[in-house]
C-alpha positions as CSV (number, residue, x, y, z in Angstrom):
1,X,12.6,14.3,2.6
2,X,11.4,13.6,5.9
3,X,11.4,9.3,7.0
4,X,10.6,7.4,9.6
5,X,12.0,3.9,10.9
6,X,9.2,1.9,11.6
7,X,10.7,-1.4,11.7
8,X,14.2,-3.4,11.3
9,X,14.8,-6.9,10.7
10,X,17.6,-8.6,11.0
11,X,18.9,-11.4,8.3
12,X,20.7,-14.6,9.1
13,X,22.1,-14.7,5.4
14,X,25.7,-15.4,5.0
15,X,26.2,-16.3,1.1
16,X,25.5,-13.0,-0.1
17,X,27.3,-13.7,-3.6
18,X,24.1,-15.4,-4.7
19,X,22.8,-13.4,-7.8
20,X,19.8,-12.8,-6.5
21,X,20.8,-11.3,-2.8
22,X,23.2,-8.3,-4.2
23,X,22.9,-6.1,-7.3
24,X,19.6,-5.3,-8.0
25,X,18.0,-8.1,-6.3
26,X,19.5,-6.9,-2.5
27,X,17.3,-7.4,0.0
28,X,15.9,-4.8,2.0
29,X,15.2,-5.1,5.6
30,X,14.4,-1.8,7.0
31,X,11.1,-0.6,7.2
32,X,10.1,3.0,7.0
33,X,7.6,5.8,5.9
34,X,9.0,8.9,4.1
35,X,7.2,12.2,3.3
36,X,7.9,15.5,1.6
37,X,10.2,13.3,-1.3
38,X,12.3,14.9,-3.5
39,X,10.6,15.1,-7.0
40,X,12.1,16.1,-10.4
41,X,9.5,17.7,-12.5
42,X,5.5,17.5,-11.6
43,X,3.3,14.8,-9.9
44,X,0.4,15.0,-11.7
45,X,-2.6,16.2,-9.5
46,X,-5.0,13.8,-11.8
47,X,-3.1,11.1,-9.7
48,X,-5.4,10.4,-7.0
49,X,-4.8,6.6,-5.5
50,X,-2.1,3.9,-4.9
51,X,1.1,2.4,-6.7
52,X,1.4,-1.4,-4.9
53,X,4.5,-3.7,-5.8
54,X,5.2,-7.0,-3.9
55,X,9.0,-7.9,-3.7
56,X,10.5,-11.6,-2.8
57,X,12.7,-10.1,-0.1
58,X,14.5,-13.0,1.8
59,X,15.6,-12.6,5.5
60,X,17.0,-16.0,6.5
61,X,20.2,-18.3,5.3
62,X,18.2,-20.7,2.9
63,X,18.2,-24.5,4.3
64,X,19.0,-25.6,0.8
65,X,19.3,-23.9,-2.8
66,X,18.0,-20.3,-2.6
67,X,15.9,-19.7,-6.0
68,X,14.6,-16.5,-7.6
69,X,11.2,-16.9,-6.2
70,X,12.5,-17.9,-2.5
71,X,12.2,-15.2,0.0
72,X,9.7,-13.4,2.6
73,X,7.3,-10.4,0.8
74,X,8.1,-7.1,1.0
75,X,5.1,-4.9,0.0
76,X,6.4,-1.2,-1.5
77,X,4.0,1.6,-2.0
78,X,3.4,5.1,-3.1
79,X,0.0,7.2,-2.0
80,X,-0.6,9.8,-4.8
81,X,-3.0,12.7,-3.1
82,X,-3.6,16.4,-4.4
83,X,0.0,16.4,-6.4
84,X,1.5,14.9,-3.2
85,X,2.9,11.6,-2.2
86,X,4.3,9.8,0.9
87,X,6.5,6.4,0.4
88,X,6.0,3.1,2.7
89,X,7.5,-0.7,3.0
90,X,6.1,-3.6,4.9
91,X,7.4,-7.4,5.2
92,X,4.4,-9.5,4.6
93,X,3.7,-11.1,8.1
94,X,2.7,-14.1,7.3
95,X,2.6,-17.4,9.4
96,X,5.6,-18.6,7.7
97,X,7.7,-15.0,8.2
98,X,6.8,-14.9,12.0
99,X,7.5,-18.9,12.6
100,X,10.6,-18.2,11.3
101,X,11.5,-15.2,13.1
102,X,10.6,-16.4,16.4
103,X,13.1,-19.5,15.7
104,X,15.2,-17.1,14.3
105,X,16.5,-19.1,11.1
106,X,14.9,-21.0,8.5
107,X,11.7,-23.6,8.8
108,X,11.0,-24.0,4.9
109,X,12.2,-25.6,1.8
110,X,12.8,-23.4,-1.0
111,X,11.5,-23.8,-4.4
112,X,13.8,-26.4,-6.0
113,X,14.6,-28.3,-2.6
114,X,13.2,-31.6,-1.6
115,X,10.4,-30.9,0.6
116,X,12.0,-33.1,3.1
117,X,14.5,-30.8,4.4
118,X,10.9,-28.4,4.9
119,X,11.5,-28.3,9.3
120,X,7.6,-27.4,8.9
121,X,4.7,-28.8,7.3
122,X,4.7,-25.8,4.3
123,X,2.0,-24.3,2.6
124,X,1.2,-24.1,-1.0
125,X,1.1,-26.8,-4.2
126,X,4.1,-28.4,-2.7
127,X,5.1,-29.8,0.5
128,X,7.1,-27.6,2.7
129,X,7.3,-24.7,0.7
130,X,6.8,-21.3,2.4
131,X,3.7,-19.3,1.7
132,X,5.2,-16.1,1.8
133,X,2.2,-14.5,-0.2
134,X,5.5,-12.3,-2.1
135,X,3.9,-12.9,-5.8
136,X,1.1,-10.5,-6.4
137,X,-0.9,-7.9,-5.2
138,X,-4.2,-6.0,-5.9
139,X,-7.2,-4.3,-4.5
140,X,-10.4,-5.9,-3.8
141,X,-13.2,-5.3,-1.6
142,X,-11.3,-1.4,-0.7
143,X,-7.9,-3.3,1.0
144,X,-4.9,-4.9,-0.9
145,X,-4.9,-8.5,-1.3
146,X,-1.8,-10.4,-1.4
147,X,-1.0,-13.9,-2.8
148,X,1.4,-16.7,-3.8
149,X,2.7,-18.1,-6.6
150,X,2.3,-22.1,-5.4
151,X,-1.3,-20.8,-3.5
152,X,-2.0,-20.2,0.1
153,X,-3.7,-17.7,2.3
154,X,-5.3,-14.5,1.0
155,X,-3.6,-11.6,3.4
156,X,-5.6,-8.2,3.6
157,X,-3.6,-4.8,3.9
158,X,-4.6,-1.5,4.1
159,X,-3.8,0.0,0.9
160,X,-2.7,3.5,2.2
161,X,-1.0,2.9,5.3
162,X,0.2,-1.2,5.0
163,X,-1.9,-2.2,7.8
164,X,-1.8,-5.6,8.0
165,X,-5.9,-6.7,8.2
166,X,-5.1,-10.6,8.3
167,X,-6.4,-13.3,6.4
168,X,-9.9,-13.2,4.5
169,X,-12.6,-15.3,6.5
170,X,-13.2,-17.1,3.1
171,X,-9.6,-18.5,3.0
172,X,-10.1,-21.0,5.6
173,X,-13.2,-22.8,3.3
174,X,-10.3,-22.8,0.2
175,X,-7.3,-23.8,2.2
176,X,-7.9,-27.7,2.6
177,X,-7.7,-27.4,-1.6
178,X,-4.1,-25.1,-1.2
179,X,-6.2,-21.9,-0.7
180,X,-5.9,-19.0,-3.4
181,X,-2.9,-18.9,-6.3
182,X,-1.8,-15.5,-7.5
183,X,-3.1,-13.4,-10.0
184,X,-6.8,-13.4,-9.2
185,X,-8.8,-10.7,-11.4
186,X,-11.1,-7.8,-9.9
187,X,-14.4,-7.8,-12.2
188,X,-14.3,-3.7,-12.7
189,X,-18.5,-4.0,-13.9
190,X,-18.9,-6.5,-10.5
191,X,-16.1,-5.5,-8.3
192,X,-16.2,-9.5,-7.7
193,X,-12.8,-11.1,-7.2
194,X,-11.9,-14.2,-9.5
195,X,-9.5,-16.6,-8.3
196,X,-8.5,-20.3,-9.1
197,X,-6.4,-22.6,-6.6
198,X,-4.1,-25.6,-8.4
199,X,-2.5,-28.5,-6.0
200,X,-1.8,-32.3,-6.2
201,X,-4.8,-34.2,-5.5
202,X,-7.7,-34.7,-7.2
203,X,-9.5,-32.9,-9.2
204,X,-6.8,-30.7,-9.2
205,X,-7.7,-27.2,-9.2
206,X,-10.7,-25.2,-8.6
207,X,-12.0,-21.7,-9.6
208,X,-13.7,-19.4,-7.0
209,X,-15.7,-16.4,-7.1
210,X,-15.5,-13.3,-4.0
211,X,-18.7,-10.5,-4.4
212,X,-17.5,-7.4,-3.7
213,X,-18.4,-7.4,0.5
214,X,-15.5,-9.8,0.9
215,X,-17.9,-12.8,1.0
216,X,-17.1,-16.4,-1.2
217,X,-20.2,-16.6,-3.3
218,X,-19.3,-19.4,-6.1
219,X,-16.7,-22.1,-6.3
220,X,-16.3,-25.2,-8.6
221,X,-13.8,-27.8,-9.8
222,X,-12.2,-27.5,-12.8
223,X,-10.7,-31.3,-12.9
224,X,-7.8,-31.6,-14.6
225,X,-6.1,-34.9,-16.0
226,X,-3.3,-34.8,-13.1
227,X,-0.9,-32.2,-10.7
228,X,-0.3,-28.8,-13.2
229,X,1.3,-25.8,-13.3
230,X,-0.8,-22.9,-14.0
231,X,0.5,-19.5,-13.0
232,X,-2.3,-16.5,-14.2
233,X,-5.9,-16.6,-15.3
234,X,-8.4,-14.3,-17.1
235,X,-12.1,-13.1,-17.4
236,X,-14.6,-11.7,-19.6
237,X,-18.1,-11.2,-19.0
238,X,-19.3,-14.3,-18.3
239,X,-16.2,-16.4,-18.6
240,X,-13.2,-17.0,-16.9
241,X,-10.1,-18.8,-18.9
242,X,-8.0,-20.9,-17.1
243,X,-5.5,-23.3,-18.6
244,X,-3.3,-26.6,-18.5
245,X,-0.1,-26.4,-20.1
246,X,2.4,-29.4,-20.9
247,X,5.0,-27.7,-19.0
248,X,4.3,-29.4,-15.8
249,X,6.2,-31.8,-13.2
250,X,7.3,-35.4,-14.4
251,X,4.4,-37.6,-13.1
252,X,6.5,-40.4,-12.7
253,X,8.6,-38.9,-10.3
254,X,6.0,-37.5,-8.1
255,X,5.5,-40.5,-6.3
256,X,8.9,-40.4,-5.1
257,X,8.5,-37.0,-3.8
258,X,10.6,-36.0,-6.6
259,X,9.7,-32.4,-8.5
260,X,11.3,-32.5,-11.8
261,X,9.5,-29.7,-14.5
262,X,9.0,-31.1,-18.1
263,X,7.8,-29.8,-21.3
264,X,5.6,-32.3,-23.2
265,X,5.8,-30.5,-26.7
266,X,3.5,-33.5,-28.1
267,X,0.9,-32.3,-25.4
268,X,-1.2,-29.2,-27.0
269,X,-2.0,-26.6,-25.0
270,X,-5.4,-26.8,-22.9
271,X,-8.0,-24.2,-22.5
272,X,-11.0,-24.4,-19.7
273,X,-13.7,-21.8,-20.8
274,X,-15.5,-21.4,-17.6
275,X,-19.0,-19.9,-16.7
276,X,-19.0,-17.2,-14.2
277,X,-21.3,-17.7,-11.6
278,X,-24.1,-15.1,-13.1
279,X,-23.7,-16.7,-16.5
280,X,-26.9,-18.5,-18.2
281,X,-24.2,-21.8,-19.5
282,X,-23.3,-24.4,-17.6
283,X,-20.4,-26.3,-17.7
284,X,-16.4,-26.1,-18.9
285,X,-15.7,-26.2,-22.3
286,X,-12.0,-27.4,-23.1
287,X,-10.2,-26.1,-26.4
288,X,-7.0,-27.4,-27.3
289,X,-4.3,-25.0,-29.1
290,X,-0.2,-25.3,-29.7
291,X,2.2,-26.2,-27.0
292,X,3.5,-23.4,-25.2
293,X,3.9,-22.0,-21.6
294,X,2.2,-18.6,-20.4
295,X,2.9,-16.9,-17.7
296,X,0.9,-14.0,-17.7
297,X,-2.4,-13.3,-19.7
298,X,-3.2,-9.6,-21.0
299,X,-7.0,-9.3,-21.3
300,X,-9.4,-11.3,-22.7
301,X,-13.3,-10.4,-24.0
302,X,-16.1,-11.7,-25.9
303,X,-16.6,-11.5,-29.6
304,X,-20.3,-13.0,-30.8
305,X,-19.2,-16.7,-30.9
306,X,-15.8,-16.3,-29.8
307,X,-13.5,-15.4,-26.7
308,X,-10.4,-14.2,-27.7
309,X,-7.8,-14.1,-25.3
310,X,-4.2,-12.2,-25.3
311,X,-1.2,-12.9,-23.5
312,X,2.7,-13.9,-23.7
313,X,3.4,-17.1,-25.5
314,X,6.4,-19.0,-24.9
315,X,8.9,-19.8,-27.9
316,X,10.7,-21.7,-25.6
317,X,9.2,-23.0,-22.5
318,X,12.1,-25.1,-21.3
319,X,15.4,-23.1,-22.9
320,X,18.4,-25.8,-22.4
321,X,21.9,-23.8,-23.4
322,X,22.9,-22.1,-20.3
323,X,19.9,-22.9,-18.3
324,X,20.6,-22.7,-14.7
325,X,17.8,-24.1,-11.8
326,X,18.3,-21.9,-9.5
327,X,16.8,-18.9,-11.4
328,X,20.2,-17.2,-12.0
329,X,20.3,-17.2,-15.6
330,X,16.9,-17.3,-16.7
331,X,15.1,-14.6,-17.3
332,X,11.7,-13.5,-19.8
333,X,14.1,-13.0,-22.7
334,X,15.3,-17.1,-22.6
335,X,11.8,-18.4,-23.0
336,X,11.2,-16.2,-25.9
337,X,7.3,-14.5,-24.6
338,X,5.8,-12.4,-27.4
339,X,2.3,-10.5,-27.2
340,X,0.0,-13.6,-28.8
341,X,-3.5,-14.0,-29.3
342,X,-5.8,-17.0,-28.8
343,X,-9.7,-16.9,-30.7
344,X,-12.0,-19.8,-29.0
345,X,-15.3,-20.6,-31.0
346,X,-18.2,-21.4,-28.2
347,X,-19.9,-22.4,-30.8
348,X,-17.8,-24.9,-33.5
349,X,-15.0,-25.7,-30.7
350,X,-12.3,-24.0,-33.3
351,X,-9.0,-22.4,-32.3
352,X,-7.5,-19.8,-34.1
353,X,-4.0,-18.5,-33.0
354,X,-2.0,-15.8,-34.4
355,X,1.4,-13.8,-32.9
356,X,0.3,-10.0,-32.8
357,X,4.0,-8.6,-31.7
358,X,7.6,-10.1,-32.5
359,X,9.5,-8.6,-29.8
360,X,10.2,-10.7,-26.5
361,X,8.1,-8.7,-23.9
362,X,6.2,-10.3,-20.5
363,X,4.4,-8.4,-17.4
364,X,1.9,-6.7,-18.8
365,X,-0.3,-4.2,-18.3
366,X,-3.2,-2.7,-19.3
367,X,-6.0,0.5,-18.2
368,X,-7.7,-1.9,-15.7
369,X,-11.5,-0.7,-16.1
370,X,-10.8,-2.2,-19.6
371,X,-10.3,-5.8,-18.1
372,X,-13.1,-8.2,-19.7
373,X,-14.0,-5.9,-22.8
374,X,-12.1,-5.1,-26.0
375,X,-8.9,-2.8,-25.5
376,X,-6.8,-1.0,-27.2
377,X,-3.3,-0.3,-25.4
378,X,-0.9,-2.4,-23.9
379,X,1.8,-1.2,-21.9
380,X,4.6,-4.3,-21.5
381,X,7.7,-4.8,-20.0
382,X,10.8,-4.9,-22.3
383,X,12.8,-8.1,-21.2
384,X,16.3,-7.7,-20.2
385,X,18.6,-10.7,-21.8
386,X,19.8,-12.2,-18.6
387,X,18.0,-11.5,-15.4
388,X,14.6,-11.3,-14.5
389,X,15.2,-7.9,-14.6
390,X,12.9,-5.4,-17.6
391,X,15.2,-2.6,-19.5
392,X,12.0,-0.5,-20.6
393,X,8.5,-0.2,-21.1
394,X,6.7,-0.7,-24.8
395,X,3.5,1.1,-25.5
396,X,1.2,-1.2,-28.1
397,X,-1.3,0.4,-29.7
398,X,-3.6,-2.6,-31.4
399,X,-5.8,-0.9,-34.0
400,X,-2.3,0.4,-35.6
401,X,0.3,-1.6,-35.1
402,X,2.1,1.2,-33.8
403,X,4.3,0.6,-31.1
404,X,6.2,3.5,-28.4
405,X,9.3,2.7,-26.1
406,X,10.9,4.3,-22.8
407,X,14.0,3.1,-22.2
408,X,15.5,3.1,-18.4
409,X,18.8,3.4,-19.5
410,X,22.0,1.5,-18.8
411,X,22.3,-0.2,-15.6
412,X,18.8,1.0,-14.6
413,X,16.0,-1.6,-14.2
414,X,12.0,-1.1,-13.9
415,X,9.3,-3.0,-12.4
416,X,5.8,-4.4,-13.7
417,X,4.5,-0.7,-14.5
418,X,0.5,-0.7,-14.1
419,X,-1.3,2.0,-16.0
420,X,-3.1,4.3,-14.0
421,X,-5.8,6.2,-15.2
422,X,-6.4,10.0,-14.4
423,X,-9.2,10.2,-12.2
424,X,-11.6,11.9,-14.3
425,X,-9.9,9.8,-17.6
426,X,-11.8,10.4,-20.6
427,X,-10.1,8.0,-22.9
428,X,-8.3,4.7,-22.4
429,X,-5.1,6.2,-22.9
430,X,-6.3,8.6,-20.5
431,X,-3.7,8.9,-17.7
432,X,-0.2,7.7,-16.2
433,X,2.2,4.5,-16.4
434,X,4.3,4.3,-13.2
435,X,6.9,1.9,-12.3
436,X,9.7,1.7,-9.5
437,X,13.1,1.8,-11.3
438,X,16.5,0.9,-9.5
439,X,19.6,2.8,-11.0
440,X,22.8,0.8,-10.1
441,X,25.0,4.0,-10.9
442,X,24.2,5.7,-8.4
443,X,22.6,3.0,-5.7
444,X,19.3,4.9,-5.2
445,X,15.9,4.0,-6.6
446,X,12.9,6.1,-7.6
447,X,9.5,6.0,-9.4
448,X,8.5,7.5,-12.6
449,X,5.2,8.6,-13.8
450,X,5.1,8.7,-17.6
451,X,2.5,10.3,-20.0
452,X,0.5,6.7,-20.5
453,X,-0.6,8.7,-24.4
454,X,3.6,8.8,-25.0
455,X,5.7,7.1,-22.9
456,X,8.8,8.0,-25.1
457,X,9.1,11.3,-23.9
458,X,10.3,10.6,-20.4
459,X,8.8,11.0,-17.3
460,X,6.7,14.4,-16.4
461,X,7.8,13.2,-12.6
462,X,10.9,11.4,-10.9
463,X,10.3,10.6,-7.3
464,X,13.0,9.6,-5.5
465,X,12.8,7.1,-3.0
466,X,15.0,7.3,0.9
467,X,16.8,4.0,-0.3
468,X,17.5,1.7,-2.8
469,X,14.9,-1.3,-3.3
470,X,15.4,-4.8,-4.3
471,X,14.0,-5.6,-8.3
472,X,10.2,-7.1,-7.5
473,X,7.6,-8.7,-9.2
474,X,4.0,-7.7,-9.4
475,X,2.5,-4.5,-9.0
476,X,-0.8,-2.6,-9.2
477,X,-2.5,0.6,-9.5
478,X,-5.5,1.4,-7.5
479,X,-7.9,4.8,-7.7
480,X,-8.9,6.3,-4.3
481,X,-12.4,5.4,-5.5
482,X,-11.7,1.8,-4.9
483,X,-10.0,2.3,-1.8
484,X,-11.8,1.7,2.2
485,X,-13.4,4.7,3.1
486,X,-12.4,6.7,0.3
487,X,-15.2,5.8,-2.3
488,X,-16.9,9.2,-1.4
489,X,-13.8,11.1,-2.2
């Protein structure tokens, strides 16, 4: 293995007891680029593209309560090439990381801080929070595209080397309404990018449309009754699906600059139905289903009358016994997420809900060039009890019900594990699942590549990595055919 140090930063942390700045969570704060890695078994050659995973990786002593989702981004790739692959970090150098290292401690509040205590006006749904852009990431338009939880600024990257490209020209027109939230969707039929933005004034949140040459070609208001809470969105041909759960701040409070979260389980669940900007319908049409919480949506698509929509319902939005604010003791397996489907009449204006898997599973994945259009396999991360940390990786087959597991093994953890097609696929199933996995046994981390058609027989290929990461969040898999100057290829 041969790496190079590109980069060091130094941290100002000093309570590093906090459960999530040691174990698994650890930050990491060199920066570096390592080639010729050591690999046990084969990388498949059908691998031709990128493995992208953003990581909250905080640098400075927190000027209040550090939370889970505190912390600057950390982007962690692997380039797959001809059987080959080289390894690269980057911090995410946003405005908020290089304010803060030019003062050299902490500007912003942290997620469940008064905003007052912010020493900078902050970015995002709430008043100085940190836009650190460390939630998600994808490809659009050939570069990555990073974003934040709470919304701000959409930060370009080059998706082989980490280059940072800086901010899309369209996020200045979106950033008087709190700019972009994570999770926005890449059409694979358009290659447009679909996004939504959520903050505290009026009407509340807006959905936006970005054509393939990096230009903002649609964008309306969805209005919503007051300040929400939405995390994740979907599509399908000529819809996009956005939502507003009762799990949302205490109105009440607001006005006193006070951010307390509330479940309203006499509140059903909202659903906007909204037209895509080359759709012949006009308007947002609202269904109303259960109350629950969703975090992440699976894949959604359009059935004659219908749009049926999948994702991870919430048994529990707001657990109570042993519930800890900071993040510490709450992770997927508390709120109780199993794979769920929604079925929205366009027509009648019925709903029609139904559980489709018991088991307590979130971050999900599926063969992306299915997005929008009926699927059959779902590859979703098997929630650890405590931590937001995932013990395994479960293979859901929809027309039979049959289901496949990979376990990491004890005191191993993965990462959201994006399915990633072989390059000249001929089936869905056609291809790889990869995923970064941390084994605290013997403090080193590497990535897997699994057989995407069984996943239960263990990787065909272990990369090892030059040092041990901290647990992320978000990852994605992108072809070389999608990639700047590489559509040729």
């Amino acid at each position: 293995m041969h790496t190079e140090i590109v980069g060091r930063v130094e941290p100002t942390i000093t309570h590093w007891d906090h459960p999530f700045m040691h174990g698994p969570f650890a930050p990491n704060y060199v920066e570096c680029t390592a080639t010729d890695l050591e690999v046990i078994g084969e990388i498949p050659r059908r691998l031709n593209g990128v493995y992208l995973r953003n990581t909250q990786n905080p640098v400075h002593e927190p000027l209040g309560v550090h939370h889970a989702f505190d912390g600057d981004g950390m982007l962690h790739q692997l380039s797959f090439r001809n059987g080959k692959v080289e390894y690269r970090n980057r911090f995410l150098r946003t405005k908020g990381f290089t304010e803060e290292q030019q003062a050299g401690h902490a500007l912003y509040a942290g997620l469940i801080d008064n905003p007052r205590i912010a020493q900078r006006e902050g970015w995002g749904a709430r008043g100085g929070l940190k836009d650190t852009s460390a939630t998600d990431v994808i490809v659009h338009a050939g570069s990555a595209l990073t974003t934040f939880y709470q919304c701000g600024e959409p930060y370009r990257f080059d998706a082989r080397t980490l280059e940072p490209l800086g901010v899309s020209e369209w996020g200045a027109k979106v950033l008087k309404d709190n700019g972009i939230s994570a999770h926005p969707k890449v059409c694979p039929r358009t290659g447009d990018l679909l996004f939504f933005n959520y903050s505290k004034n009026a009407p509340y949140m807006y959905y936006g449309e970005v054509d393939s040459r990096d230009r903002l070609v649609h964008y309306v208001p969805v209005p919503l009754p007051g300040p929400r809470l939405p995390h994740d969105m979907m599509f399908t041909e000529n819809y996009a699906i956005l939502d507003d759960f009762p799990l949302h701040w205490d109105e009440s409070l607001l006005s006193q600059g006070k951010h307390k979260l509330t479940f309203y389980e006499d509140k059903p669940s909202r659903f906007a139905i909204v037209p895509r900007r080359h759709a012949a319908q006009a308007g947002v049409k609202w269904f109303e289903a259960s109350p629950t919480y969703v975090l992440h949506w699976l894949n959604a698509w359009e059935e004659g009358e219908e749009v049926v929509l999948h994702g991870y319902h919430q048994k529990h939005p707001m657990p109570k016994l042993g519930y800890d604010n900071t993040g510490a003791t709450l992770g997927p397996d508390r709120y109780g997420p199993t794979l769920y489907e929604w079925r929205f009449n366009l027509r009648t204006g019925e709903v029609k809900e139904r559980r489709l898997f018991d088991q307590h599973l979130e971050f999900g994945m599926i063969n992306a060039s299915y997005w929008g259009k009926p699927y059959r396999y779902a590859y979703s991360m098997i929630a650890h009890p405590r931590h937001f940390l995932f013990d395994g990786i479960q293979r859901f087959d929809h027309t039979t019900g049959q289901t496949q597991e990979y376990r990491f093994g004890e005191g191993r953890f993965g990462s959201e594990s994006p399915m990633a097609p072989a390059f000249d696929a001929k089936a869905e199933d056609d291809g790889y699942v990869v995923s970064f996995v941390t084994d605290m046994n013997t403090d080193r981390s590497e990535c897997i590549v699994l057989d995407a058609r069984d996943i239960s027989k263990g990787p065909v290929a272990r990369i090892m990595l030059p040092h041990r990461i901290s647990s992320g969040t978000h990852a994605c898999w992108a072809d070389a055919s999608e990639l700047r100057g590489e559509q040729a290829t």
